[in-house]
C-alpha positions in Angstrom: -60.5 -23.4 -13.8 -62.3 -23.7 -10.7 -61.4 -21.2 -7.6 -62.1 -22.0 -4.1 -64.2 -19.9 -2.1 -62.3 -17.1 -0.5 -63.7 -14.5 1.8 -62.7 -11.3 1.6 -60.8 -10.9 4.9 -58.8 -13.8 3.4 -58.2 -11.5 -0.1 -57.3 -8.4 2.2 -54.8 -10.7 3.6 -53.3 -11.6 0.4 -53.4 -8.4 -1.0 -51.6 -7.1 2.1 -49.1 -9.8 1.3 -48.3 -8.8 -2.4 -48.0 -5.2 -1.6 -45.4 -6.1 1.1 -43.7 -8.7 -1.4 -43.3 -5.8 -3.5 -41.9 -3.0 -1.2 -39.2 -5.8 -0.4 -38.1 -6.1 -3.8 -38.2 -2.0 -4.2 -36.2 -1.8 -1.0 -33.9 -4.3 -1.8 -33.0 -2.6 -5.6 -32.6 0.9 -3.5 -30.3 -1.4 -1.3 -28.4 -2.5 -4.2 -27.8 0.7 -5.8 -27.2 2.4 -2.3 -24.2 0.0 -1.8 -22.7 0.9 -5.6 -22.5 3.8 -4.7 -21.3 3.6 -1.2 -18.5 1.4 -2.0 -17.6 3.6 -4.9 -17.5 6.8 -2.9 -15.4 4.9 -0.2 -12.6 3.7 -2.8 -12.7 7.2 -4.0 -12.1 8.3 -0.5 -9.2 6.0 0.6 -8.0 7.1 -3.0 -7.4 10.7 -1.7 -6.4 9.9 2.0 -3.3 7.7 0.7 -2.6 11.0 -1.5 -2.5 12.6 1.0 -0.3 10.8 2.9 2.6 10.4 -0.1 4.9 13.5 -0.1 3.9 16.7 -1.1 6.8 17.7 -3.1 6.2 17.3 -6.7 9.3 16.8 -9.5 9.3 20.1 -11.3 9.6 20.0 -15.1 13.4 19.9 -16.5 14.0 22.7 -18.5 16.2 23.2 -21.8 18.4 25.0 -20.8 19.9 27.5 -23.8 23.8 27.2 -24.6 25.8 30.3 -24.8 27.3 30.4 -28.3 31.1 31.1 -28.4 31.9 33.7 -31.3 35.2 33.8 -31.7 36.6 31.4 -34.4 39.3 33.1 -34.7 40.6 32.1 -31.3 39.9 29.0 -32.1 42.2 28.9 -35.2 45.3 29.6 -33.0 44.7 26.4 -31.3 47.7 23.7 -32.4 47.6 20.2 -31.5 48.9 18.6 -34.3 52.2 17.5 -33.4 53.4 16.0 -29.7 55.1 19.1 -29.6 52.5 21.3 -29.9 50.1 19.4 -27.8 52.9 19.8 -24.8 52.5 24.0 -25.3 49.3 25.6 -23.7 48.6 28.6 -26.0 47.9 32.2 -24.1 45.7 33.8 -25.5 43.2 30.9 -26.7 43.5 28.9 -23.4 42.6 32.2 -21.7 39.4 32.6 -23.8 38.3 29.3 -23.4 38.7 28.9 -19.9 36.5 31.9 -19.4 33.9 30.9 -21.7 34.1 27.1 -20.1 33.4 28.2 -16.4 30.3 30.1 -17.9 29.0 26.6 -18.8 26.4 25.1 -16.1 25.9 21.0 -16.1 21.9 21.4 -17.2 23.7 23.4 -20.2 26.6 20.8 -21.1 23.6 18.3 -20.8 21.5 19.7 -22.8 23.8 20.0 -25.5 24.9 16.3 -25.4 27.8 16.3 -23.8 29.5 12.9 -23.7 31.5 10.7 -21.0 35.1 10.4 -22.1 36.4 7.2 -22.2 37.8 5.2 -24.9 35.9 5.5 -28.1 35.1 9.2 -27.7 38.6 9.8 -26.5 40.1 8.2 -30.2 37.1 10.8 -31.7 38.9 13.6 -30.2 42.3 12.6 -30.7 42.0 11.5 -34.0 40.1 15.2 -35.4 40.8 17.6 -32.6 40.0 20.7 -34.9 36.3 19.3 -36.1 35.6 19.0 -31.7 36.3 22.3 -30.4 34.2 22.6 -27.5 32.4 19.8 -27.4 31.0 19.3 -24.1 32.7 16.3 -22.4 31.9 15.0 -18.9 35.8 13.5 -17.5 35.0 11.3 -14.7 38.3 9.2 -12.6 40.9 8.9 -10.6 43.5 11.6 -10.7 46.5 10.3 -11.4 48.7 13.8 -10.7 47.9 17.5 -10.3 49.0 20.8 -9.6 47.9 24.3 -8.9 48.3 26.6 -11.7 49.3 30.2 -10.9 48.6 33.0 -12.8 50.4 36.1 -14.5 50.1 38.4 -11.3 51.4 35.1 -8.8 48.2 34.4 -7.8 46.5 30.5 -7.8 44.2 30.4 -11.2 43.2 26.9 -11.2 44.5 23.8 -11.2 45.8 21.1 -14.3 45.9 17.7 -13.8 45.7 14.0 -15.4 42.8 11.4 -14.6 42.6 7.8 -15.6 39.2 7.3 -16.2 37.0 4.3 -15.3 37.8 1.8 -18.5 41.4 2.9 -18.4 41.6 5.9 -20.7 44.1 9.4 -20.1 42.5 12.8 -19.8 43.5 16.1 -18.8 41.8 18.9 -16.9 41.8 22.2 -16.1 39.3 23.8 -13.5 38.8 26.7 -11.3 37.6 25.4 -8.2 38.0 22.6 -6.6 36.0 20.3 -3.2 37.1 21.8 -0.1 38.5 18.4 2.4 36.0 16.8 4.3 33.2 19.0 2.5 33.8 22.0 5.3 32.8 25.3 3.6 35.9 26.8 5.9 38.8 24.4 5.2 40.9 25.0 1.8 40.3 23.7 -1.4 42.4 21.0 -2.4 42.9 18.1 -5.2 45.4 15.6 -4.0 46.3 12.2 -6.7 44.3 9.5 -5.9 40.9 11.5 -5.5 38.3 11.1 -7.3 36.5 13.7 -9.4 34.4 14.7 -12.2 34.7 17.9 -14.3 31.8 18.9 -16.7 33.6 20.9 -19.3 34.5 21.6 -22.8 36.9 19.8 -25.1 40.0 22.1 -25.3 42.8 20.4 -27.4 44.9 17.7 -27.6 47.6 17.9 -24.4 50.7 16.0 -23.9 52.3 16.2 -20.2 54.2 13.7 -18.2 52.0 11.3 -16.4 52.9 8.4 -14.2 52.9 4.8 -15.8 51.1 3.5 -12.7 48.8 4.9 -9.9 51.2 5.4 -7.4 54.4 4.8 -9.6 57.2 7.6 -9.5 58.3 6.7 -12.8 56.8 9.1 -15.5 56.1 8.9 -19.2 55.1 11.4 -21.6 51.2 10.6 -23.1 48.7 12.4 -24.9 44.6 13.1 -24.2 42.1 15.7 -24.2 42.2 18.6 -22.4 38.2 19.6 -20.8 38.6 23.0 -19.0 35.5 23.1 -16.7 34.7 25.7 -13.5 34.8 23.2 -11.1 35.9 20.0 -10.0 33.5 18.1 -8.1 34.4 15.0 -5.7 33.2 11.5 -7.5 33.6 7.5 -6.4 34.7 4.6 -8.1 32.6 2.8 -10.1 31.0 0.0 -9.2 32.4 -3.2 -11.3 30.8 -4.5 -14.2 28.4 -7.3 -13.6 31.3 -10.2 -14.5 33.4 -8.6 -11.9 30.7 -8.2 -9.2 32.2 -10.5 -6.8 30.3 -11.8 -3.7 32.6 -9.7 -1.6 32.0 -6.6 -3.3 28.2 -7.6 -2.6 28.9 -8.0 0.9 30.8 -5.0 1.7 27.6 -3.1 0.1 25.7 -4.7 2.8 27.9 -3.8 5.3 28.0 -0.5 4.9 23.9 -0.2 5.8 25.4 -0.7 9.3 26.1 3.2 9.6 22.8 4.1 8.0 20.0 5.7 11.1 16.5 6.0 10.9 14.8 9.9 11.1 12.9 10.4 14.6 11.0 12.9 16.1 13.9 13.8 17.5 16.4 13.1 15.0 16.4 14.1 11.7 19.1 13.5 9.1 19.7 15.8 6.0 18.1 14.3 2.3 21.8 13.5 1.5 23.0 11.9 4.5 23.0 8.5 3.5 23.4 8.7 -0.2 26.5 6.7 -0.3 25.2 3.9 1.3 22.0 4.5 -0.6 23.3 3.5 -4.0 25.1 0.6 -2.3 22.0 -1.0 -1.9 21.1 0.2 -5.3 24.1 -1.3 -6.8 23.1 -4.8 -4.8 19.5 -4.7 -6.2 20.8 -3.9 -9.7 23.7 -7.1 -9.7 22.3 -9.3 -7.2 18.5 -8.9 -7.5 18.3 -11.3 -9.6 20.0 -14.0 -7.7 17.3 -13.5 -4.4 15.1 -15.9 -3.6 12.0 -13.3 -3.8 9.3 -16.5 -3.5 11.2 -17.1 0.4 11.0 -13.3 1.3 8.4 -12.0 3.2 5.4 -9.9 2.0 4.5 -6.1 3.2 1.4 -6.4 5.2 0.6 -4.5 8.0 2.1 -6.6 10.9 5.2 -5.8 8.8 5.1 -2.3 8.1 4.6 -1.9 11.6 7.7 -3.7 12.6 10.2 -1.9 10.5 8.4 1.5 11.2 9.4 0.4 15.0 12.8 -1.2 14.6 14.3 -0.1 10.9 17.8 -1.6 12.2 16.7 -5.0 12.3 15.6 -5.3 8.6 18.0 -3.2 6.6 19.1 -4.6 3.4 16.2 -7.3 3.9 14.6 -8.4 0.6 10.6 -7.7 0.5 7.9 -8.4 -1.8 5.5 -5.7 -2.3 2.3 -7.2 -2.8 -0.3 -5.9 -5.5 -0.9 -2.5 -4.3 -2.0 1.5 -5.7 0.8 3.3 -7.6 0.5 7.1 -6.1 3.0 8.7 -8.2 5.7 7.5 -10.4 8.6 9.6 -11.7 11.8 10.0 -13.2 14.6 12.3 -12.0 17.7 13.2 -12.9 20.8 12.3 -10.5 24.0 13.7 -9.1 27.1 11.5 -9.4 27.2 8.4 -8.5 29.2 4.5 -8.8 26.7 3.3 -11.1 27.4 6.1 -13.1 23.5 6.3 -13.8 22.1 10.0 -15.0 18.6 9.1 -13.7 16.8 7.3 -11.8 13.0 6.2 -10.7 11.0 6.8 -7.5 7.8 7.2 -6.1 5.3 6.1 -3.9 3.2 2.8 -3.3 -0.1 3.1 -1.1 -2.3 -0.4 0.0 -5.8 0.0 1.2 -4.9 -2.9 3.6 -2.0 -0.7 5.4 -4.6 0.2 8.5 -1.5 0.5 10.8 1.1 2.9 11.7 2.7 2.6 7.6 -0.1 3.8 5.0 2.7 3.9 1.7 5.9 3.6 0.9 8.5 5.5 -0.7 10.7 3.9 -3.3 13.6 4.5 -5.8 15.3 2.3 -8.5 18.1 2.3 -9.9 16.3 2.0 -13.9 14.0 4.3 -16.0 10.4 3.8 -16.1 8.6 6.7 -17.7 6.2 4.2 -18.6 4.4 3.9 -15.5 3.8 7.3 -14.9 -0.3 7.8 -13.9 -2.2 8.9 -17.3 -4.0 12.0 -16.6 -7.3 12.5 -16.6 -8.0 8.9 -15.7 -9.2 7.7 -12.5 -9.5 4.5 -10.8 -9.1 1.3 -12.3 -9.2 2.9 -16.3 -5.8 3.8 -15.3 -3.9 1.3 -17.2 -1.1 2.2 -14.6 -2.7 2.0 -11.0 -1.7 -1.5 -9.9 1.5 -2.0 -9.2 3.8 -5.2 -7.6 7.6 -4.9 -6.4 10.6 -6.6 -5.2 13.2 -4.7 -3.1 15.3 -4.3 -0.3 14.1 -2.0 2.8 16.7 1.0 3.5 15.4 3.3 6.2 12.5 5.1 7.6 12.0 8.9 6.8 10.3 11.5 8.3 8.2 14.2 5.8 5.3 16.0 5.1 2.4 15.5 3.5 0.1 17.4 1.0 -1.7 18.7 4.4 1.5 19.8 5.8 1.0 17.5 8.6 4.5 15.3 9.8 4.7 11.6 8.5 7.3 8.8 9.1 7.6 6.5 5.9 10.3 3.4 4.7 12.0 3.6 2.1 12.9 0.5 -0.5 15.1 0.2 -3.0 13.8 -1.8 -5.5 15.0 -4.3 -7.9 12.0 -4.8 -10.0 8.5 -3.1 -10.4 5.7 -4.1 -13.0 2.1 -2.9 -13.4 -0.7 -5.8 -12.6 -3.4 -5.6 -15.1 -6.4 -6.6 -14.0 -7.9 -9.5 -15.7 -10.7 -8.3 -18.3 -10.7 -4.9 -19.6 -12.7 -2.8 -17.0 -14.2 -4.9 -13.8 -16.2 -1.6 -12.9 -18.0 -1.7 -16.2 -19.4 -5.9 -15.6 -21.1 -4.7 -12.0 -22.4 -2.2 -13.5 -24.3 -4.2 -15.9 -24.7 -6.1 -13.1 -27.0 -3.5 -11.2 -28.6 -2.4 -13.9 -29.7 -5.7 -15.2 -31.0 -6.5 -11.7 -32.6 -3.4 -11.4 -34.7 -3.7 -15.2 -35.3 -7.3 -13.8 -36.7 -5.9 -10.5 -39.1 -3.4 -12.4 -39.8 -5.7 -15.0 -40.9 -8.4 -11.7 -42.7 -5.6 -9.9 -45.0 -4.9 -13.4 -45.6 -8.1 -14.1 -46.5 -8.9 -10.3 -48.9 -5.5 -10.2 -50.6 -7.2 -13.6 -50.9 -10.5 -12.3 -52.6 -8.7 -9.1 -54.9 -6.9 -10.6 -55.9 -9.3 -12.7 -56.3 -12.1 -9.7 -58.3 -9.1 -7.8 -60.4 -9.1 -10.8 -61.0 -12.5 -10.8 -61.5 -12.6 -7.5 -64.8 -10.0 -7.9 -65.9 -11.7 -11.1 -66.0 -15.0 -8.8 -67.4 -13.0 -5.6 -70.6 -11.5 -8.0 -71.3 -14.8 -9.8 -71.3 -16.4 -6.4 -73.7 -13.8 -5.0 -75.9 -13.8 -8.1 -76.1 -17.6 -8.1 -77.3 -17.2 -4.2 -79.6 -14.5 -4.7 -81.2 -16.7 -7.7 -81.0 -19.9 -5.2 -83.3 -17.5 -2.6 -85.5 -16.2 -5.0 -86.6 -19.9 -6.4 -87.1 -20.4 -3.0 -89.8 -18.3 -2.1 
């Protein structure tokens, strides 16, 4: 191979060149690595500040709760129910008892010990073994069809007894302490009128037989039999929402119209956690019959230009279906509920934070009317390992609330009710893991260039001498035959 002549102001040149080449392609994999890492300790930090802007109360761990035993069987054994006439005779001594050990009972306690919703089937249990059911714990949930106070030995009121017919038709009987006070005002009197509705968490008493009217509303009265549940307290209750084959499109639209009444917090204005909850589990009731039947793929998408406007003007979009795009799951969790007319005993909520929300609205808050443990955030895992950190929604907007974040500072938020939530997996198993393979393929490649390039250098610079001495031999020689 033959090499041109160089001179060496032309090899400094080159050399100069090569060494630059190189310090490009070391900057450039310190640029590469640099940006991993930036963009990784961004995500991390958007991470935390949409944590910090989700609420900073956290669900506190149900506990069991321990039942108090009743030891007395032998108060037990005077109970008679047997025979219509001795289901229509309260017995003293037992009824006394078990009325005090009943309004020792809590709901967490009853819960915990299974206690049951009377209707039907477990009515015919009762009815049909009343001995082998003493005490059971039994929830009686309806419409009270008559009542009366109760007075005591001494005159004075200890309670009152009355019939409810319960949501699928079935008789029962209670007998309670305490009862709501009208209008919920801790002064006014407390009062159970026929027609109200109640529920009573109690204990299974016996088999009682009273006279009860026919109808709700009639004045004509028959004799019938049902369980007696004595219980501390009645509390007030609603009628139940109809079953999804009598879910008429009026019923749906009286839901709606009751979001009319429902405000948004302010500054200014504040409303308490339970103002709304009526309307509240309207809308939840809508999204559980009638979310189905939306046309999700014509409602609009939560971006920020939409956030914004319902954090401005909640009124205007109330009841409006949205879909929530695919966004971060903040926390997920499953809680227990008071009554309610989709006679649920929990629900889910939680809050939904999108890295694209640069406006006024950073998350959501959300409750549905369906259990979801399953997308609770696994521990211990962070960013996209957690199988659970993408989410996508459907639901309707309810109202804007104001709260507190983990750093105590004040926040204004919507609330959705949804109708359906489901994690997005991501396709492939872990898209951190390919660019990291990524960068550190490029990066061997880069060293594995720069070597080579340093070799192939030093071995042109060698060359280059070789070629420099044999031409300056080859002219000293030339001068030396000269002379």
């Amino acid at each position: 191979m033959k090499y041109g002549k160089i001179t060496p102001e032309e090899a400094a040149r080159m050399a100069r060149r090569d060494r630059f080449r190189i310090l490009g392609l070391t900057v450039s994999a310190l640029l590469i690595g640099a940006l991993y890492l930036y963009s990784q300790a961004r995500t991390l930090a958007e991470q935390e500040k949409l944590n910090q802007e989700s609420a900073s109360s956290v669900p506190t761990p149900e506990e069991t709760v321990q039942q108090i035993p009743f030891d007395q069987p032998e108060v037990l054994a005077q109970i008679e129910d047997s025979t219509e006439a001795q289901q229509e005779f309260l017995e003293s001594a037992p009824l006394q008892e078990v009325f005090s050990y009943a309004k020792l009972q809590t709901r967490k306690a009853l819960e915990s010990a299974g206690m049951r919703t009377l209707d039907a089937e477990v009515s015919g249990e009762l009815m049909a073994a009343p001995s082998s059911h003493r005490l059971d714990p039994i929830l009686l949930r309806g419409q009270i069809l008559q009542v009366s106070e109760r007075q005591g030995s001494d005159g004075s009121r200890s309670g009152w007894i009355g019939s409810v017919l319960t949501d699928d038709g079935s008789l029962g009987y209670f007998l309670v302490q305490d009862a709501p006070r009208l209008e919920g005002d801790p002064s006014a009197p407390q009062s159970l009128r026929p027609g109200d509705y109640i529920r009573v968490d109690g204990i299974f008493h016996k088999v009682y037989r009273a006279a009860v009217p026919n109808a709700m509303g009639s004045e004509t009265l028959e004799s019938a039999s049902g369980p007696l549940v004595l219980g501390f307290r009645a509390s007030p209750s609603t009628p139940a929402v109809p079953a999804a084959d009598e879910f008429t499109e009026e019923w749906a639209q009286a839901l709606l119209l009751g979001l009319d009444s429902v405000l948004d917090d302010e500054v200014s204005r504040t409303f308490e956690k339970d103002a709304f909850d009526l309307q509240q589990w309207g809308l939840m009731a809508y999204a559980q019959m009638k979310g189905a039947e939306t046309d999700w793929d014509a409602a609009a998408e939560l971006n920020q230009e939409v956030l914004s406007q319902i954090y401005e003007d909640g009124d205007a979009f109330r009841g409006t279906p949205f879909r929530v795009p695919v966004s971060i799951n903040l926390d997920t969790y499953s809680t227990s509920v008071e009554d309610n007319p989709l006679r649920l005993d929990r629900v889910t909520q939680g809050w939904i934070g999108n890295n694209n929300w640069k406006g006024s609205v950073k998350t959501i808050k959300w409750v549905g009317p369906f259990i979801r443990r399953d997308l609770l955030r696994t521990q211990g895992l962070k960013g996209a390992d957690d199988p659970h950190r993408y989410v996508q929604a459907k639901g309707y907007f309810f109202r804007n609330i104001l709260f507190s974040n983990k750093s105590g500072e004040p926040r204004r938020s919507p609330v959705f009710v949804l109708h359906d939530l489901e994690v997005f997996q991501l396709k492939g198993s872990n898209p951190v893991a390919p660019i990291a393979l990524v960068i550190v393929g490029a990066t061997i490649f880069m060293v594995i260039v720069i070597f080579l390039l340093l070799r192939a250098d030093r071995r042109k610079s060698a060359r280059l001498r070789e070629d420099m001495v044999r031409r300056r031999r080859k002219r000293e020689g030339r001068e030396a035959a000269a002379v």
